[in-house]
C-alpha positions in Angstrom: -83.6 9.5 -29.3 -85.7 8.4 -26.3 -85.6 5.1 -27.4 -82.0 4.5 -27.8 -81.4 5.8 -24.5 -84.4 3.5 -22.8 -82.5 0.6 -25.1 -78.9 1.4 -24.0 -80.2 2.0 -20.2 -81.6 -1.3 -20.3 -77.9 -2.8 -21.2 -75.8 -3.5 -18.0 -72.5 -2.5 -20.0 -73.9 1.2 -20.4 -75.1 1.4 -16.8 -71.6 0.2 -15.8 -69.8 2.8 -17.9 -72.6 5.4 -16.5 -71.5 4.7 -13.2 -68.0 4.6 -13.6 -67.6 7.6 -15.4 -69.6 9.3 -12.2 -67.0 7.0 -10.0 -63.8 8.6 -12.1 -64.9 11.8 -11.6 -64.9 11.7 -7.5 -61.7 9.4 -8.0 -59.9 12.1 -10.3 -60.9 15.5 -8.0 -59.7 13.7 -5.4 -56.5 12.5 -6.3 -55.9 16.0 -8.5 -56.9 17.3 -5.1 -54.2 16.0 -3.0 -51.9 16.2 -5.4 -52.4 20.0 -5.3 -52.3 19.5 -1.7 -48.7 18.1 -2.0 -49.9 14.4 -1.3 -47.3 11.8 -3.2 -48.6 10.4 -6.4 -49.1 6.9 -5.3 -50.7 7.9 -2.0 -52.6 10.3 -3.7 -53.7 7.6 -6.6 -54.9 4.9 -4.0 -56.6 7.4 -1.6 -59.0 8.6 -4.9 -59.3 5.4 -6.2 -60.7 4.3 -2.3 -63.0 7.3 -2.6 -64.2 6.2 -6.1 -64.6 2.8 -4.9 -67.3 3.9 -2.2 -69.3 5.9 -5.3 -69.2 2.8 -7.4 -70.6 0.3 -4.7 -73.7 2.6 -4.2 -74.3 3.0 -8.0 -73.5 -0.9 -9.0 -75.7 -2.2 -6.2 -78.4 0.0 -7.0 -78.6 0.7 -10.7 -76.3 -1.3 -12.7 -76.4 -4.9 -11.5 -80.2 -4.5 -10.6 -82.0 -8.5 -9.8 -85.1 -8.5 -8.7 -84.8 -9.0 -4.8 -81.9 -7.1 -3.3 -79.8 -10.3 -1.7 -80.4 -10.4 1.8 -77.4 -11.2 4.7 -75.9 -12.7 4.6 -75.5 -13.3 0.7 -75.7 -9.0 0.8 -72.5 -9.5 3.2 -70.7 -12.1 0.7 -71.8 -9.8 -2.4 -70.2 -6.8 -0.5 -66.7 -8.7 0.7 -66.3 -9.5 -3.3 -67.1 -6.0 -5.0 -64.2 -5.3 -2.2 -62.2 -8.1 -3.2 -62.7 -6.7 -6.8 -61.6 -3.6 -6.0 -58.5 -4.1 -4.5 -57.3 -5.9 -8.0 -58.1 -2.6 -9.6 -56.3 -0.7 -6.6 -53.3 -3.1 -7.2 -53.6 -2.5 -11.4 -53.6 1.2 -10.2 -50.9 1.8 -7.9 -48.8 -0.4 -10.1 -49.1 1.5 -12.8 -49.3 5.1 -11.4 -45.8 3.6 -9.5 -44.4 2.1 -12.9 -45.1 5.7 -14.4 -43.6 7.6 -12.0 -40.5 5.5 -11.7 -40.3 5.8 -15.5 -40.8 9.7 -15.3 -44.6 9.9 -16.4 -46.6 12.2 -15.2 -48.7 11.0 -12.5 -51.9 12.1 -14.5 -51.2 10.0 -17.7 -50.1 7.2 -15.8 -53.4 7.4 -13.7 -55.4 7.3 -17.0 -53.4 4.5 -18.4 -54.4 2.8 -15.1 -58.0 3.7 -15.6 -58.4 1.5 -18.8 -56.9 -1.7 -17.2 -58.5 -1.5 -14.0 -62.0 -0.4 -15.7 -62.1 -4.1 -17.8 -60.8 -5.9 -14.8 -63.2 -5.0 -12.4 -66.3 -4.6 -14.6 -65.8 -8.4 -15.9 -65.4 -9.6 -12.3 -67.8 -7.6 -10.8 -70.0 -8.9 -13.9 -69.2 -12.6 -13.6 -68.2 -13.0 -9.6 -70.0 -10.1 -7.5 -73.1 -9.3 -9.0 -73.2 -13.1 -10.8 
């Protein structure tokens, strides 16, 4: 079992989906938070998705997209400015869908997983391909 783990670690896709599933959860107790807290579901969808962002960044730079030699400034700079950039096309994918939802007369929470999904592929394959490239 050890060694499917040490096998699966050693695959950037796992690490990613390691990191984001940490990432969700900070994203989703927030925005469940505010929403409790009376906070509108778009508001409420951006503002956890912001916080999950901030998660993400530490756990991408540090154990998912790992080359040897951390990039130094101001490469380190560019590298942050695009996860960013990548981030607010997943912001966008969410708050367009958790708005779509609620227009439509979804529940905020499914329409924020449906949003989950889309933004998940987007941003891993640009972080993969642009950001961490």
């Amino acid at each position: 079992m050890r060694r499917v783990f040490n096998l699966a670690w050693r695959q950037v896709y796992a690490r990613y989906l390691l990191a984001s599933a940490v990432a969700l959860a900070g994203d989703m107790g927030c925005f469940l938070a505010l929403l409790q807290f009376g906070m509108a579901a778009v508001p409420a969808s951006l503002a956890g998705y912001s916080f999950g962002l901030g998660v993400h960044w530490l756990l991408s730079s540090r154990i998912v997209f790992t080359q040897p030699g951390a990039p130094r400034f101001p490469d380190r700079m560019r590298q942050k400015l695009l996860f960013v950039g990548s981030a607010l096309v997943g912001l966008s994918i969410t708050g367009a869908i958790v708005g779509l939802g609620h227009h439509l007369g979804f529940d905020p929470r499914l329409a924020k997983l449906a949003a989950i999904g889309v933004s998940f592929q987007a941003t891993y394959l640009l972080r993969r391909s642009v950001v961490f490239a």
